[in-house]
N, CA, C and O of each residue as an XYZ file, in Angstrom:
620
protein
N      20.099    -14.320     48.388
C      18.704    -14.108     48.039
C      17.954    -15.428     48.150
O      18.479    -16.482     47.791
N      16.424    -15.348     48.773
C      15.745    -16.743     48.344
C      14.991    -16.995     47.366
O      14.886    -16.199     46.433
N      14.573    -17.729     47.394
C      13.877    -18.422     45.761
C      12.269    -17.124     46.086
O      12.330    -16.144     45.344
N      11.634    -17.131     46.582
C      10.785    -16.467     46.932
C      10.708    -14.690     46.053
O       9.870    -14.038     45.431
N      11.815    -14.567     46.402
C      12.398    -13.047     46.142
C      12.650    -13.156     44.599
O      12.075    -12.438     43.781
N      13.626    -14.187     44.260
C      14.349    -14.297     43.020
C      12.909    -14.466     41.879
O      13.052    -14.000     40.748
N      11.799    -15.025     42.186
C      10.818    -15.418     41.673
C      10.043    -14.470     41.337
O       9.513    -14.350     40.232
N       9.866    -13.333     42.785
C       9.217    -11.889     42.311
C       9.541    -11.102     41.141
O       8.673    -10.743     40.346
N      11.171    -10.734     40.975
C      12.209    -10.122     40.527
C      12.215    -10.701     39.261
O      12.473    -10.030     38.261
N      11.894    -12.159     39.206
C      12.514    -12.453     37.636
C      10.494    -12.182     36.891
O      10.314    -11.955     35.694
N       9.525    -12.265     37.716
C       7.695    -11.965     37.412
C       7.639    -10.602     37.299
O       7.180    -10.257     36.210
N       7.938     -9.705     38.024
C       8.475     -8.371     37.690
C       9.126     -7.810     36.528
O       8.717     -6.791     35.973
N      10.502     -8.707     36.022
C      11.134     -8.210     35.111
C      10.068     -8.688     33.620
O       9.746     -8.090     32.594
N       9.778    -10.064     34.181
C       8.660    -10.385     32.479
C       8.099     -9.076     32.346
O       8.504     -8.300     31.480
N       6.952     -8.710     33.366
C       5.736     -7.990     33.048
C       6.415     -6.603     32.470
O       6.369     -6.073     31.360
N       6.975     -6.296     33.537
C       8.051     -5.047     32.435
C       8.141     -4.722     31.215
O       7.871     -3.708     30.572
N       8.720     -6.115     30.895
C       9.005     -6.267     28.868
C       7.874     -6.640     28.417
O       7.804     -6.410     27.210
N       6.462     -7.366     29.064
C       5.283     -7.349     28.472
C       4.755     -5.917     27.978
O       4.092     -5.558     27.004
N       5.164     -5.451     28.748
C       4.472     -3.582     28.854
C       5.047     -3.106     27.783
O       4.597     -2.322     26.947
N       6.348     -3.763     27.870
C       7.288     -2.689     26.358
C       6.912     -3.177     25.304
O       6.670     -2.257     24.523
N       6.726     -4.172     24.846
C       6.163     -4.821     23.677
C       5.100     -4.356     22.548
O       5.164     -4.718     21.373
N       3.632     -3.078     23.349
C       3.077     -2.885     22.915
C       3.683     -1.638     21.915
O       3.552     -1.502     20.699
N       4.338     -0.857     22.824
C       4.911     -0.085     22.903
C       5.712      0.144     21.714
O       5.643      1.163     21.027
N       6.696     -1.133     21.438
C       7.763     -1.272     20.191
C       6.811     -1.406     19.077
O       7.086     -0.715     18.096
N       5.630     -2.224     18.991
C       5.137     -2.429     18.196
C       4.229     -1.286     17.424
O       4.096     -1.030     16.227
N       3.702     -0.751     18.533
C       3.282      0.753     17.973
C       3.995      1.598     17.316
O       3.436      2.258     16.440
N       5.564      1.801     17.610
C       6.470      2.538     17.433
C       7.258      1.881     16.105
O       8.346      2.419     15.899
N       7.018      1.173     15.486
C       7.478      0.269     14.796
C       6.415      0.536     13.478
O       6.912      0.444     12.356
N       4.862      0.889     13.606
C       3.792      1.076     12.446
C       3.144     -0.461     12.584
O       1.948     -0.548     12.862
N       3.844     -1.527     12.413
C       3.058     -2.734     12.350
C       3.805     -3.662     12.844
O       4.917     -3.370     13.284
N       3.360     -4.890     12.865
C       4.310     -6.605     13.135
C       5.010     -6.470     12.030
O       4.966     -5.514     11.256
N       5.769     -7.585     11.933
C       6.873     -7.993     10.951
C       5.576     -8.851      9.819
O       4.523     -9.237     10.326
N       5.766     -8.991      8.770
C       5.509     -9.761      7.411
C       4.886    -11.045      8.147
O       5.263    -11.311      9.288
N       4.231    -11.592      7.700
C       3.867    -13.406      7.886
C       4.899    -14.081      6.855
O       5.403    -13.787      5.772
N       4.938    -15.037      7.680
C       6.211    -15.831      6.515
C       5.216    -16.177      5.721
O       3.998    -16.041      5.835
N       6.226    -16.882      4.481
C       5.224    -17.116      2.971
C       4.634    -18.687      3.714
O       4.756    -19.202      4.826
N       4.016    -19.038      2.543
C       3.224    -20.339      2.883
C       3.834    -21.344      2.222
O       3.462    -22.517      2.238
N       4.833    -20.878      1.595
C       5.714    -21.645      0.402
C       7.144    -21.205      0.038
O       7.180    -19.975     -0.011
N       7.904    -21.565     -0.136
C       9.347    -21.765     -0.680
C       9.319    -22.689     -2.044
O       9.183    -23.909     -2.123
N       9.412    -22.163     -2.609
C       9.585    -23.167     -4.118
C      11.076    -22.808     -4.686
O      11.212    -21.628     -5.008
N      12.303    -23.724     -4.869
C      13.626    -23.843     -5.378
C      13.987    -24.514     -6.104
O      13.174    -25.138     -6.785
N      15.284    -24.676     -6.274
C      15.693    -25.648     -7.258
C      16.372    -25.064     -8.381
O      16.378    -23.833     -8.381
N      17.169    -25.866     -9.716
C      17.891    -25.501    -10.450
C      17.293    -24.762    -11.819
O      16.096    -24.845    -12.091
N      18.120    -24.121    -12.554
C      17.230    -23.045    -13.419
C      18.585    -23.162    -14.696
O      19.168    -22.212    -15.219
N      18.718    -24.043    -14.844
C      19.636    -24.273    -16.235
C      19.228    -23.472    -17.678
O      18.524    -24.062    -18.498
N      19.539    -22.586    -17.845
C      19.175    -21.657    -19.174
C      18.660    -20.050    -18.517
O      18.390    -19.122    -19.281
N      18.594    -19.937    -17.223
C      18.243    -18.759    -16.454
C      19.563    -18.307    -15.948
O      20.454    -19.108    -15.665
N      19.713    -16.720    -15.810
C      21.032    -16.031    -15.531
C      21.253    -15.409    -14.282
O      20.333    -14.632    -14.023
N      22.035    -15.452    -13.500
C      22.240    -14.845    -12.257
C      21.795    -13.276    -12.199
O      22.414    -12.396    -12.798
N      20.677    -13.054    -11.425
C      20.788    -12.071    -11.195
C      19.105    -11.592    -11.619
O      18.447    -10.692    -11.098
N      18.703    -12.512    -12.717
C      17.071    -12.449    -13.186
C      16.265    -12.597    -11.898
O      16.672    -12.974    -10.800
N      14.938    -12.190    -12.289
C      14.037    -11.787    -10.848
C      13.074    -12.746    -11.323
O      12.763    -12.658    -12.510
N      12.568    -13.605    -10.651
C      11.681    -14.940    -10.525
C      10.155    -14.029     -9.489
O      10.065    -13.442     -8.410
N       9.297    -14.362    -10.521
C       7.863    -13.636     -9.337
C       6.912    -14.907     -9.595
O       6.797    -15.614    -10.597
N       6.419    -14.941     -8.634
C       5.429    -16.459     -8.467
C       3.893    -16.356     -9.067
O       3.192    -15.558     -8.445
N       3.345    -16.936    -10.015
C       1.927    -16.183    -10.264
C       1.307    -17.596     -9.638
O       1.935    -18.649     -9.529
N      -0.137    -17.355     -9.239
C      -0.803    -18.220     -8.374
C      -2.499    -17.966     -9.395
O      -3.062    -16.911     -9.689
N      -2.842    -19.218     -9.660
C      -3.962    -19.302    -10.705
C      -4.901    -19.623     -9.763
O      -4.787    -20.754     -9.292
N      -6.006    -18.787     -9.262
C      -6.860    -19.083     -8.459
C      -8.294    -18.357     -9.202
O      -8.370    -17.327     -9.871
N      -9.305    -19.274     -8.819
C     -11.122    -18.914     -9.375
C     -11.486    -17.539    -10.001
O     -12.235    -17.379    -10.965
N     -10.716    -16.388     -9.171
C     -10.814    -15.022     -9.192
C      -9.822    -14.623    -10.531
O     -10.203    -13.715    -11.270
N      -8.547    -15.330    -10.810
C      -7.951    -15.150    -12.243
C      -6.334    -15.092    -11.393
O      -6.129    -15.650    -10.316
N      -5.520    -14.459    -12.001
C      -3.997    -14.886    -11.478
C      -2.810    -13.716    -10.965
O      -2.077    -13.046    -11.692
N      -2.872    -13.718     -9.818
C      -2.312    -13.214     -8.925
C      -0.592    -13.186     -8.625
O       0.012    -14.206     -8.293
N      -0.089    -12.179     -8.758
C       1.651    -12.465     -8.312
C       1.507    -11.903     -6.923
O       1.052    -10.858     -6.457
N       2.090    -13.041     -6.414
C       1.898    -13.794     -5.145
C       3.660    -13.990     -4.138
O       3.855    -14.665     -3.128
N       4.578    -13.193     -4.848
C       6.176    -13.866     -4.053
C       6.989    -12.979     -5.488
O       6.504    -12.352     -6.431
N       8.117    -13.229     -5.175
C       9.240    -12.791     -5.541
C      10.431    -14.010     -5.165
O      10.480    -14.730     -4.168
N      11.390    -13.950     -6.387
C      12.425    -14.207     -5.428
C      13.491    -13.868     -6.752
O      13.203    -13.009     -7.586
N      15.074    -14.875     -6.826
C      16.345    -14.819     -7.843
C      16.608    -15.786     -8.219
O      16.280    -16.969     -8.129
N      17.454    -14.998     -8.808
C      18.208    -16.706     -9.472
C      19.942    -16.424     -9.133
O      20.665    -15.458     -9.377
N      20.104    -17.255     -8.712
C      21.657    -17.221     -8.549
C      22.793    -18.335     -9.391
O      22.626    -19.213    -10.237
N      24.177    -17.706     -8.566
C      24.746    -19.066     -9.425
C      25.513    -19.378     -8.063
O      26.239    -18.577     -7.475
N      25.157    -20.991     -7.568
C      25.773    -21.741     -6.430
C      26.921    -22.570     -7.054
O      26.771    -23.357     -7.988
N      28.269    -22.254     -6.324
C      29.779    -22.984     -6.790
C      29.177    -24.598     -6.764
O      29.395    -25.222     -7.803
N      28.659    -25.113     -6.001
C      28.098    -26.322     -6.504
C      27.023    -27.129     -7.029
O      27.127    -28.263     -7.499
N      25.742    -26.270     -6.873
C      24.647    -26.708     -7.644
C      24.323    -25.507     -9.147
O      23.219    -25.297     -9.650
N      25.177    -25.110     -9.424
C      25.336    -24.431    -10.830
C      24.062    -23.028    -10.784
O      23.911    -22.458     -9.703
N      23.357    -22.645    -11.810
C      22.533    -21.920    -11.624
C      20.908    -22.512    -11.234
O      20.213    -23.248    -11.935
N      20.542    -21.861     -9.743
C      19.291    -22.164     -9.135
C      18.800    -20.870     -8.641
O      19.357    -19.780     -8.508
N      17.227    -21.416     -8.330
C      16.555    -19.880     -8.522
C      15.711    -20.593     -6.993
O      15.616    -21.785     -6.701
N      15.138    -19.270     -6.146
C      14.384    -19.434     -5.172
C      13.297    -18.185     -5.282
O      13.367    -17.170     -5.975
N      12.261    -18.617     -4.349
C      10.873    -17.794     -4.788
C      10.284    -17.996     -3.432
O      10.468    -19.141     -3.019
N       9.515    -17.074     -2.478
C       8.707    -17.063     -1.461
C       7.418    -17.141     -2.258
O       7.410    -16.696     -3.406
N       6.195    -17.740     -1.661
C       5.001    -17.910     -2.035
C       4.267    -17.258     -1.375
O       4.811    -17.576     -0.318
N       3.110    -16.292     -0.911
C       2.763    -15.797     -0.150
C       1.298    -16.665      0.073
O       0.675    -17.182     -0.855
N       0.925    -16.701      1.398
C      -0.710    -17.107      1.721
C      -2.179    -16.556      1.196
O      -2.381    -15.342      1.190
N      -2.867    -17.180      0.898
C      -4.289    -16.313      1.068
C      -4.331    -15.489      1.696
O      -4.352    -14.359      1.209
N      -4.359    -15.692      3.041
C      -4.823    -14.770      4.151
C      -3.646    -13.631      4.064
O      -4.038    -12.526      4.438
N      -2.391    -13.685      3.676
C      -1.653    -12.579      3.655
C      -1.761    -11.536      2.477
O      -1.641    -10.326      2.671
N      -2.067    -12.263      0.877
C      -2.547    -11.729     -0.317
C      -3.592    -12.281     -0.654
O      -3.328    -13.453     -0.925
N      -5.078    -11.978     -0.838
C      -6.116    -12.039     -1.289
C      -6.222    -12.911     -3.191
O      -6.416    -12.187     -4.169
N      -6.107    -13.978     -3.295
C      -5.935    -14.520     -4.596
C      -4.319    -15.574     -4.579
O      -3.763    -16.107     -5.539
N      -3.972    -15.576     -3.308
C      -2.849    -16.232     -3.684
C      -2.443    -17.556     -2.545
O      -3.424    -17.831     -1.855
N      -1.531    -18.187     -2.309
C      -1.326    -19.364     -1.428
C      -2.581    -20.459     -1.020
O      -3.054    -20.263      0.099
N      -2.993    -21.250     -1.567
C      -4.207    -22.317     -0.769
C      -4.010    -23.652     -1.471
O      -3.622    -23.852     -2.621
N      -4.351    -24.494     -0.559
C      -4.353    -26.029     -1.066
C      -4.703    -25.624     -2.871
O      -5.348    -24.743     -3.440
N      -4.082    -26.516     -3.204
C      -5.198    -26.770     -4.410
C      -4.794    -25.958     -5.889
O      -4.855    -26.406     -7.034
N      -4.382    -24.667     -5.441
C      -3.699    -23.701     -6.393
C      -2.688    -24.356     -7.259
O      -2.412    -25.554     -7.209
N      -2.163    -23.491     -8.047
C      -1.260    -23.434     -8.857
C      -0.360    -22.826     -8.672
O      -0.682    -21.799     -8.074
N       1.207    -22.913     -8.962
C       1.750    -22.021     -9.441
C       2.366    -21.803    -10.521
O       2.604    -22.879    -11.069
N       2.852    -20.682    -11.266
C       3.706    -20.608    -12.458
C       4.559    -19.849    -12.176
O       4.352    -18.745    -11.672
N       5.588    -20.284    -12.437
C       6.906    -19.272    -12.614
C       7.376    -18.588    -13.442
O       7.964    -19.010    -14.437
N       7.200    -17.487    -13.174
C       8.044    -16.443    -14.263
C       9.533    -15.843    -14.194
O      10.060    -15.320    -13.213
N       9.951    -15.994    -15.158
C      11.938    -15.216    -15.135
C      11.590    -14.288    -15.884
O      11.127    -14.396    -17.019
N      11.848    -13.081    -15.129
C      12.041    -11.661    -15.789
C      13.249    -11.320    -16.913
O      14.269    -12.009    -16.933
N      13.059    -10.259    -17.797
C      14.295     -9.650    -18.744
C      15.172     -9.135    -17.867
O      14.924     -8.863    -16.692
N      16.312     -8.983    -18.489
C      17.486     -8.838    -18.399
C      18.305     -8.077    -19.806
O      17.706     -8.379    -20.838
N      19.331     -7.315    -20.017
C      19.288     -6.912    -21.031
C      19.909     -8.271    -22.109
O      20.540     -9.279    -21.789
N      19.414     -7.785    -23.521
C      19.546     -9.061    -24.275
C      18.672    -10.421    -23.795
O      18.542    -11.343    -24.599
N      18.111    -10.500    -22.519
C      17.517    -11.189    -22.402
C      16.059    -11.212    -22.404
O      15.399    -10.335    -21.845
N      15.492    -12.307    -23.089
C      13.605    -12.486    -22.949
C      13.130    -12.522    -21.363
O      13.984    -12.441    -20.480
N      11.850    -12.636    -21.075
C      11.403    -13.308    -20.250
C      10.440    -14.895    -20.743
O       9.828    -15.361    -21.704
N      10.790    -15.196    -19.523
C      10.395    -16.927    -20.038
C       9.253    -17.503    -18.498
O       9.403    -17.176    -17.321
N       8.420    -18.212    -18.962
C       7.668    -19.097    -18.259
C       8.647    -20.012    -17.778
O       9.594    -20.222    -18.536
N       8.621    -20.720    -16.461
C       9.028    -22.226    -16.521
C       7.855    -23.029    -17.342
O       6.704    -22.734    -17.662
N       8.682    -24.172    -17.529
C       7.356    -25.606    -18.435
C       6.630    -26.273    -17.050
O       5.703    -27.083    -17.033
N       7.480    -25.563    -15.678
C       6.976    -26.773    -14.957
C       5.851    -26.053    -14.155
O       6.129    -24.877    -14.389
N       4.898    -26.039    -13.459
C       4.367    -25.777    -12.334
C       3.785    -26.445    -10.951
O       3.257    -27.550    -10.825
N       4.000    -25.595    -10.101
C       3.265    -26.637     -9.046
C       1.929    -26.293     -8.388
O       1.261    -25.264     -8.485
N       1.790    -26.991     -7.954
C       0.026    -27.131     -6.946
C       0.648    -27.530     -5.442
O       1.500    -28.354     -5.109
N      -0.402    -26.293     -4.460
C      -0.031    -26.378     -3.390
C      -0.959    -27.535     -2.748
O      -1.916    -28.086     -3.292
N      -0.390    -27.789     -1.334
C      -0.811    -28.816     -0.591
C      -1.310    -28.070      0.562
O      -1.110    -26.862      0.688
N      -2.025    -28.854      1.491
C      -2.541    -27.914      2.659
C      -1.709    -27.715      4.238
O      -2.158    -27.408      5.342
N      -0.184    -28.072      3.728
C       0.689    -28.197      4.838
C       0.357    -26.385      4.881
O      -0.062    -25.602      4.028
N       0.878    -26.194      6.641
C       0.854    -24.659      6.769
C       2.371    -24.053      6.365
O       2.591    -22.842      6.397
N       3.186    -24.845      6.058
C       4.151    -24.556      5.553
C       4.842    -25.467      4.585
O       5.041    -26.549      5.136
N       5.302    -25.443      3.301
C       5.590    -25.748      2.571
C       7.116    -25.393      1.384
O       7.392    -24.362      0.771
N       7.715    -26.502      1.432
C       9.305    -26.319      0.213
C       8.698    -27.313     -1.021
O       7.946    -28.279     -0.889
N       9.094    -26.928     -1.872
C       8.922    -27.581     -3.192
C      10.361    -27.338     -4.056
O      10.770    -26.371     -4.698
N      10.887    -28.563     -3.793
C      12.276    -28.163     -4.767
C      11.805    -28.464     -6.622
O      11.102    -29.425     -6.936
N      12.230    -27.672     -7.437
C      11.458    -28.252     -8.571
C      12.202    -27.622     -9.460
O      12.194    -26.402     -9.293
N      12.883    -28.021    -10.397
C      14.503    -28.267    -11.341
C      13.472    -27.509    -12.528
O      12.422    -28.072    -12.839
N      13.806    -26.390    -13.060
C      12.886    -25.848    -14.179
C      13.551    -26.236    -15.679
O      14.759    -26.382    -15.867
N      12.475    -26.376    -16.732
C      12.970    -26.013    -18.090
C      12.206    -24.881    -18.366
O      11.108    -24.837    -17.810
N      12.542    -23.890    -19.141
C      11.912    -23.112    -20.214
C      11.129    -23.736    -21.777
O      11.489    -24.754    -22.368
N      10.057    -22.856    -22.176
C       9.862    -23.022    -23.089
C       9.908    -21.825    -23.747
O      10.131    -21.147    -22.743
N       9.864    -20.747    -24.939
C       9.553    -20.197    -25.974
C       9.903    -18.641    -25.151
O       9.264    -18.365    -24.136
N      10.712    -17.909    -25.562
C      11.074    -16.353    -24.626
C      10.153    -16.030    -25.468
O       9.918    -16.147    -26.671
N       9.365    -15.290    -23.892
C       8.564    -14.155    -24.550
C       8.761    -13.144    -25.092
O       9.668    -12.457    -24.622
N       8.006    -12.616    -26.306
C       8.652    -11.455    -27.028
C       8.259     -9.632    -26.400
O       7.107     -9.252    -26.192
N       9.421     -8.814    -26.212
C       8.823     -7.669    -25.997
C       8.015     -6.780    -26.930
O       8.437     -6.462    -28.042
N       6.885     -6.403    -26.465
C       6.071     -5.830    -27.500
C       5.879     -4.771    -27.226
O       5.559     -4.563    -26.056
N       5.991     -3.527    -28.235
C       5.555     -2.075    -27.718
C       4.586     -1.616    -28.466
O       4.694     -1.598    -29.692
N       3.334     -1.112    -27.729
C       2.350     -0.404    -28.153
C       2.352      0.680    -27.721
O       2.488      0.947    -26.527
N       2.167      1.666    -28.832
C       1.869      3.039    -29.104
C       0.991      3.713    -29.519
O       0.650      3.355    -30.647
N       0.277      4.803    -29.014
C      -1.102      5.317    -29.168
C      -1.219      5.459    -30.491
O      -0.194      6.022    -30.874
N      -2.098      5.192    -31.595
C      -2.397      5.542    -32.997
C      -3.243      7.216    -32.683
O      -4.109      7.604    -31.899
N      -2.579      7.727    -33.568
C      -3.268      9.705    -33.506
C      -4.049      9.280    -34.971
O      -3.673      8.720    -36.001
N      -5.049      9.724    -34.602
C      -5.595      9.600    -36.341
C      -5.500     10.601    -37.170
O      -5.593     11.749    -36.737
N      -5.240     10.276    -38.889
C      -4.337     11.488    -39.488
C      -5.810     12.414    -40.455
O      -5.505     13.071    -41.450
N      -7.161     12.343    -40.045
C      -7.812     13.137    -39.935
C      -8.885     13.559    -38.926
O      -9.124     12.942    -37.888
N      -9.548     14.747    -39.360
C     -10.510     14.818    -38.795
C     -11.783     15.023    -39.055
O     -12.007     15.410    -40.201
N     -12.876     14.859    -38.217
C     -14.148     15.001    -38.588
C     -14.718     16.283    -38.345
O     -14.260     17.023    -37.475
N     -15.620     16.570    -39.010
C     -16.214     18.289    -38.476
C     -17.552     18.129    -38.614
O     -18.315     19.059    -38.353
């Protein structure tokens, strides 16, 4: 074969899979997720394998959960927790220079949920890791409210 030919054949085969592309994507409902705008990790000493870490993001509009992530236990860095951050532009109230974040550790049975003490503030990289070693302060208490029936009536 000559280069000529081989050149058609391999411009041919692109446009092909250009064509299919729309195709998968239609067939598919949407694109894949935008990656987060943030990764925030690090160690979680007093947090239990298996607790669910959700990211709240303090922005003008009031405070937004913004990511998810766990907490695990690594054979050599003991128990550490990881969290995706999501963007503005992907959640409305969440990811931008300047923000906040707070971390929350969910219950577990026997267990509270707890704030970290620490938080961070994002930067305007388009992508961003923040390793950041948490303490707790004060487990939050579960509280149950129940409708009051009132024990008369009026006529």
């Amino acid at each position: 074969m000559n280069k000529p030919r081989i050149i058609a054949a391999l411009t041919a085969g692109l446009i092909a899979s250009l064509a299919v592309i729309p195709i998968f994507a239609s067939a598919q409902g949407s694109m894949p997720p935008a990656p987060p705008l943030a990764i925030i990790h690090g160690s979680a000493q007093g947090a239990t394998p298996g607790q669910h870490v959700v990211a709240f993001v303090e922005s003008s509009a009031g405070v937004t959960a913004c990511g998810s992530g766990s907490v695990v236990s690594d054979s050599s860095a003991g128990t550490v927790y990881v969290v995706d951050v999501e963007s503005n532009s992907s959640v409305p109230g969440c990811g931008a220079p300047g923000r906040v974040v707070r971390l929350y550790f969910g219950t577990l049975p026997g267990l509270h949920a707890r704030f970290a003490n620490q938080t961070v503030t994002l930067g305007s990289a388009a992508f961003q890791e923040h390793q950041v070693n948490v303490s707790f302060g004060t487990p939050l208490s579960n509280r149950l409210l129940a409708p009051h029936v009132a024990s008369h009536v009026s006529r």
